[in-house]
C-alpha positions as CSV (number, residue, x, y, z in Angstrom):
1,X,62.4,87.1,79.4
2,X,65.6,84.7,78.6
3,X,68.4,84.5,80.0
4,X,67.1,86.6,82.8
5,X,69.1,86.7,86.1
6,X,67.3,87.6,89.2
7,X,68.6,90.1,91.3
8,X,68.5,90.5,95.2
9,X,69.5,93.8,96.3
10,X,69.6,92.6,99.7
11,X,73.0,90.9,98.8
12,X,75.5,94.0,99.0
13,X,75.7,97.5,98.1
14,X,76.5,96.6,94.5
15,X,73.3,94.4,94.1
16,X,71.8,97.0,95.3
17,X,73.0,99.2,92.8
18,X,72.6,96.7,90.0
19,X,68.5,96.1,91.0
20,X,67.9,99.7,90.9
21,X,70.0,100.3,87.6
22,X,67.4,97.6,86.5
23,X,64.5,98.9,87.6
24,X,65.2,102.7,86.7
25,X,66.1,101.1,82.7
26,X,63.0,99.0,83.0
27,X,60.4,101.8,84.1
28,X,61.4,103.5,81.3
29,X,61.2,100.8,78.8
30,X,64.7,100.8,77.8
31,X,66.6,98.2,76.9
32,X,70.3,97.8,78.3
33,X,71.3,99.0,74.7
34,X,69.2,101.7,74.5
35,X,70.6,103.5,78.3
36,X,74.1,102.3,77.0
37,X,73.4,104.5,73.6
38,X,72.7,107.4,75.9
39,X,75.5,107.3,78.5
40,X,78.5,105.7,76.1
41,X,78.8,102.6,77.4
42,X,77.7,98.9,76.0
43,X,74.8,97.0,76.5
44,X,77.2,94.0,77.7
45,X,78.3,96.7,80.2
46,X,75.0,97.7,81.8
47,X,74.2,94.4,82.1
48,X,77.3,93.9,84.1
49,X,76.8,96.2,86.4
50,X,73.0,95.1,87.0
51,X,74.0,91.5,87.7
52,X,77.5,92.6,89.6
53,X,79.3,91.5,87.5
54,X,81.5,94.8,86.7
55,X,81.5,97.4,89.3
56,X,80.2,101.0,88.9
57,X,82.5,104.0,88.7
58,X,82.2,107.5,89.4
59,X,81.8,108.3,85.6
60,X,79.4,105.4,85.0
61,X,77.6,106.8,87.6
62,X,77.2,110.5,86.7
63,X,76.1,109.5,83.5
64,X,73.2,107.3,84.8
65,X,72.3,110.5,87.1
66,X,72.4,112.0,84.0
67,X,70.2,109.9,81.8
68,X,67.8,109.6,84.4
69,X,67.6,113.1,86.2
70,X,68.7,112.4,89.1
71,X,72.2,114.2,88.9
72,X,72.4,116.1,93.0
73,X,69.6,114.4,94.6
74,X,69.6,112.4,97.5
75,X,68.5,109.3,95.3
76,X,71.8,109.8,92.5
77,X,73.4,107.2,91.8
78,X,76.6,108.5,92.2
79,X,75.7,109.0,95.6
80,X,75.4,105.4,96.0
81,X,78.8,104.8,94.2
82,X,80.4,107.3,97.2
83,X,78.7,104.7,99.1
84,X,80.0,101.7,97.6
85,X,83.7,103.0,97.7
86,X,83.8,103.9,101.2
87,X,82.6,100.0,101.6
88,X,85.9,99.0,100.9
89,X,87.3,101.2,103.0
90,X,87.8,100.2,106.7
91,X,84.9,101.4,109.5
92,X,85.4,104.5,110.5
93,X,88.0,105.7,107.5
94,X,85.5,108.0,105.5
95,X,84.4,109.9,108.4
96,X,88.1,110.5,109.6
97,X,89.0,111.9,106.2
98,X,86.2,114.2,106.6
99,X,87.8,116.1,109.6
100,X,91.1,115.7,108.2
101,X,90.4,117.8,105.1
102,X,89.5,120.5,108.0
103,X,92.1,119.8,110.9
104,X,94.7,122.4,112.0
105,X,97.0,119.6,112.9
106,X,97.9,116.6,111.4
107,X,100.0,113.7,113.2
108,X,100.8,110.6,111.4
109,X,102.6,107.4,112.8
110,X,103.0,104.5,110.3
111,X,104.6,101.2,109.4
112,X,105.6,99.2,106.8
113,X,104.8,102.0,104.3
114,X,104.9,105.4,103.3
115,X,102.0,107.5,104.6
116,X,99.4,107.8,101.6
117,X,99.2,111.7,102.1
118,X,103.1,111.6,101.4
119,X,103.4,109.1,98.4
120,X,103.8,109.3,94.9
121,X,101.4,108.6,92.5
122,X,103.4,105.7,91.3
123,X,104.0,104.2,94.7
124,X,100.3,104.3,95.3
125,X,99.7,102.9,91.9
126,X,102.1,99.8,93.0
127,X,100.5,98.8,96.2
128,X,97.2,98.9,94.4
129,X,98.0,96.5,91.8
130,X,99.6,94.3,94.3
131,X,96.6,94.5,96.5
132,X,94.5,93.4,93.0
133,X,97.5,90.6,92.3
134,X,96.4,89.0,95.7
135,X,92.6,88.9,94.6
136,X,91.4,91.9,97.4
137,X,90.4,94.2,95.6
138,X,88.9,94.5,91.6
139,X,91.4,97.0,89.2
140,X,88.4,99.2,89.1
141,X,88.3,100.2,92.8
142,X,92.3,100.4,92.9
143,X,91.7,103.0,90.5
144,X,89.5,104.5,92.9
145,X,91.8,104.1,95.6
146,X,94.6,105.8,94.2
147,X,92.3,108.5,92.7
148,X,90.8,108.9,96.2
149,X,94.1,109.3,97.8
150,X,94.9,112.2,95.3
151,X,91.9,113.8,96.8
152,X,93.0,113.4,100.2
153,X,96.2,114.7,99.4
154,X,94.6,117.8,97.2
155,X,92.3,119.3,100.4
156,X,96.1,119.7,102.2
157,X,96.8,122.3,99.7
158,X,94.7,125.1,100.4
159,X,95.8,128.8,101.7
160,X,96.0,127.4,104.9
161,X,97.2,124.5,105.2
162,X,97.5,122.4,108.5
163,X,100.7,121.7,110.0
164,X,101.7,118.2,109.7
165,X,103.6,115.9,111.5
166,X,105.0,112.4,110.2
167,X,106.3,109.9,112.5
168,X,107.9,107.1,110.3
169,X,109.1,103.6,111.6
170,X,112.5,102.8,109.4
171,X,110.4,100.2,107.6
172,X,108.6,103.0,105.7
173,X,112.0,104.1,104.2
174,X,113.6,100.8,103.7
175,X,110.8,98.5,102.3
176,X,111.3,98.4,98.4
177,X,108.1,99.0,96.7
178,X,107.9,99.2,92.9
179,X,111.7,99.2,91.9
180,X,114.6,101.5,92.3
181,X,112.9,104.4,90.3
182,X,109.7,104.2,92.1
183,X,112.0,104.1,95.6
184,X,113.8,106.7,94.6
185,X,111.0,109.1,93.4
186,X,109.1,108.5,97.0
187,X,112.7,109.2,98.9
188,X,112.6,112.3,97.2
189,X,109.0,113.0,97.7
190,X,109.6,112.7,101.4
191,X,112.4,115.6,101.3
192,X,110.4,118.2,99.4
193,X,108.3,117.2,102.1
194,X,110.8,118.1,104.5
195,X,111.4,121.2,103.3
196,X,107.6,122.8,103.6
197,X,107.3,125.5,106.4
198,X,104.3,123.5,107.8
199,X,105.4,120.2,108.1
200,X,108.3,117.9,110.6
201,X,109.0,114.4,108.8
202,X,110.8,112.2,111.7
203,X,112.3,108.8,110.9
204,X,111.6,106.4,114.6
205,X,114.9,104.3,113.7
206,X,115.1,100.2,114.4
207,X,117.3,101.5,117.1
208,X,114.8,102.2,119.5
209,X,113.5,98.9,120.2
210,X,110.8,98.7,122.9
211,X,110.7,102.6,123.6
212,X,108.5,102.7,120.0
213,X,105.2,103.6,121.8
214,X,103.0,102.2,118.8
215,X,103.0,98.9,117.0
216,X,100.3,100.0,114.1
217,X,99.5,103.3,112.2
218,X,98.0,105.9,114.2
219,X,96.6,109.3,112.7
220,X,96.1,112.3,115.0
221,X,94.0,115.8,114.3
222,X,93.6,118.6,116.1
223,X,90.6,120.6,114.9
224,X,90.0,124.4,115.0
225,X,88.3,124.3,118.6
226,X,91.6,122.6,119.7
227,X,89.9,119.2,120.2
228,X,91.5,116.2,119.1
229,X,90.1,112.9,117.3
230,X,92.6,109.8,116.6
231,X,92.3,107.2,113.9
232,X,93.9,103.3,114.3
233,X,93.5,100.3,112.1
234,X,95.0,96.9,112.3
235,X,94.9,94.9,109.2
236,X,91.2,94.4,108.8
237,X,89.7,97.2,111.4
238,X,89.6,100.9,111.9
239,X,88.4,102.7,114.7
240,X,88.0,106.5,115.3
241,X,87.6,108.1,119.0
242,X,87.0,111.8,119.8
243,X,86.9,110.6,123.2
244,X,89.1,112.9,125.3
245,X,89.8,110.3,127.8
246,X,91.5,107.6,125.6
247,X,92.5,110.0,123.0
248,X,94.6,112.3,125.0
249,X,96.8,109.6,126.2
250,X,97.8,108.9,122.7
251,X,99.0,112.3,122.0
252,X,101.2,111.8,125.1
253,X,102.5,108.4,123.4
254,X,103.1,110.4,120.1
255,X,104.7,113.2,122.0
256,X,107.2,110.5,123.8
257,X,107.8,109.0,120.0
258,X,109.0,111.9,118.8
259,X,111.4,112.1,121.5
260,X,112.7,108.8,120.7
261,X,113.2,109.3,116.9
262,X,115.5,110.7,114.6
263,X,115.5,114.7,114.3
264,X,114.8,115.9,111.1
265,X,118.4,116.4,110.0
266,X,119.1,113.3,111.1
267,X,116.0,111.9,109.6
268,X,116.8,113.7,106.5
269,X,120.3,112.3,106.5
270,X,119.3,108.5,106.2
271,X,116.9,109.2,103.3
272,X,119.9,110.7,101.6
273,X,121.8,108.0,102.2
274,X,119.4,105.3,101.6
275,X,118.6,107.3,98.1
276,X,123.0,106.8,97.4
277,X,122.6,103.1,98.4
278,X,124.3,103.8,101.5
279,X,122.9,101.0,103.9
């Protein structure tokens, strides 16, 4: 056949994708046109995603499952999608958003940015784009990543929600990101926020120096049975430890932050401020 690229599955998740995609087409004796006729997408396009060259989505993906039959098997390839997008996300992430969705309590300490359970569509939106700007990631999978954390944010809403507590370094509140309007909109997020029954939003001000007990983000839930798993990353790793032992010792740190930082009304106060461009 010309033009022909080989394909080595071996190479990533992706290629792996893109061989099978191949082989599925080929054992049926379809060309890349004729599967594009049947799922609404171009020829150009499958062959894209066989050689890697455009990354599958979710919608790509059911409607392979569909063409082929494979829709809610083990084998679907929108199984291996869900696969694909938790590759880009850091070890240990997908499997801590897992008991989140089920946790009684939440704890949240962060830096630098907003907590992605408490932003805005648009502020989400923003740090995507800038994350594809700087080449890490493809636009495809920062539409998954914002579309993901709307998920994440949509299991929090359910007739019992958990109680959740957010810990925020000033950097969270004073970082522009996205322009005024999109700053302003996430200020304002944060004091709906405020104002829920189950949650306590606490700014840890600049002001407290060396008694801030954590120097990167830190995510904390208790389950039903009272047991409690924590979640840190760094830049570039994630690691998630239901080890009592190690675990327990950074509740008593999150404990002691919250002793440190603003109250809530006071908390509350500098967002208002910050949102009249108060310094």
């Amino acid at each position: 056949m010309v033009n022909r690229k080989e394909l080595n599955p071996a190479a990533s998740p992706e290629a792996a994708y893109g061989a099978r995609l191949r082989s599925s087409r080929e054992a049926r004796g379809w060309k890349q046109d004729d599967l594009g006729e049947l799922i609404g997408y171009s020829g150009r396009h499958i062959s894209g995603v066989e050689t890697c060259c455009k990354p599958p989505t979710r919608k790509f993906s059911v409607a392979v499952d569909a063409a082929f039959g494979t829709e809610g098997t083990a084998d679907s390839f929108e199984r291996a999608w869900n696969e694909i997008r938790h590759g880009v996300l850091l070890q240990g992430f997908p499997e801590y958003v897992g008991y989140e969705g089920r946790a009684v309590e939440i704890r949240l300490y962060e830096v630098g940015i907003v907590p992605g359970l408490l932003q805005t569509p648009e502020y989400a939106q923003v740090l995507a784009d800038s994350a594809v700007r700087r080449g890490a990631i493809t636009p495809e999978q920062a539409a998954e990543r914002v579309a993901f954390l709307a998920e994440r944010q949509a299991t929090l809403e359910r007739p019992k929600p958990p109680m959740l507590f957010v810990t925020m370094d000033e950097s969270c509140i004073r970082r522009p990101v996205g322009g005024a309007d999109v700053m302003d909109a996430q200020l304002a997020r944060l004091q709906e926020f405020a104002e829920l029954p189950n949650t306590l939003l606490q700014v840890a001000p600049y002001a407290i120096g060396e008694r801030r007990t954590f120097d990167l983000p830190v995510n904390l839930l208790t389950l039903s049975d009272r047991s409690v798993i924590c979640y840190a990353e760094s830049q570039s790793k994630g690691h998630l430890d239901r080890e009592s032992a190690s675990v327990l010792p950074m509740l008593t740190a999150y404990h002691q932050l919250q002793g440190e930082a603003l109250s809530p009304a006071a908390s509350m106060a500098m967002i208002s401020q910050l949102r009249k461009g108060t310094p």
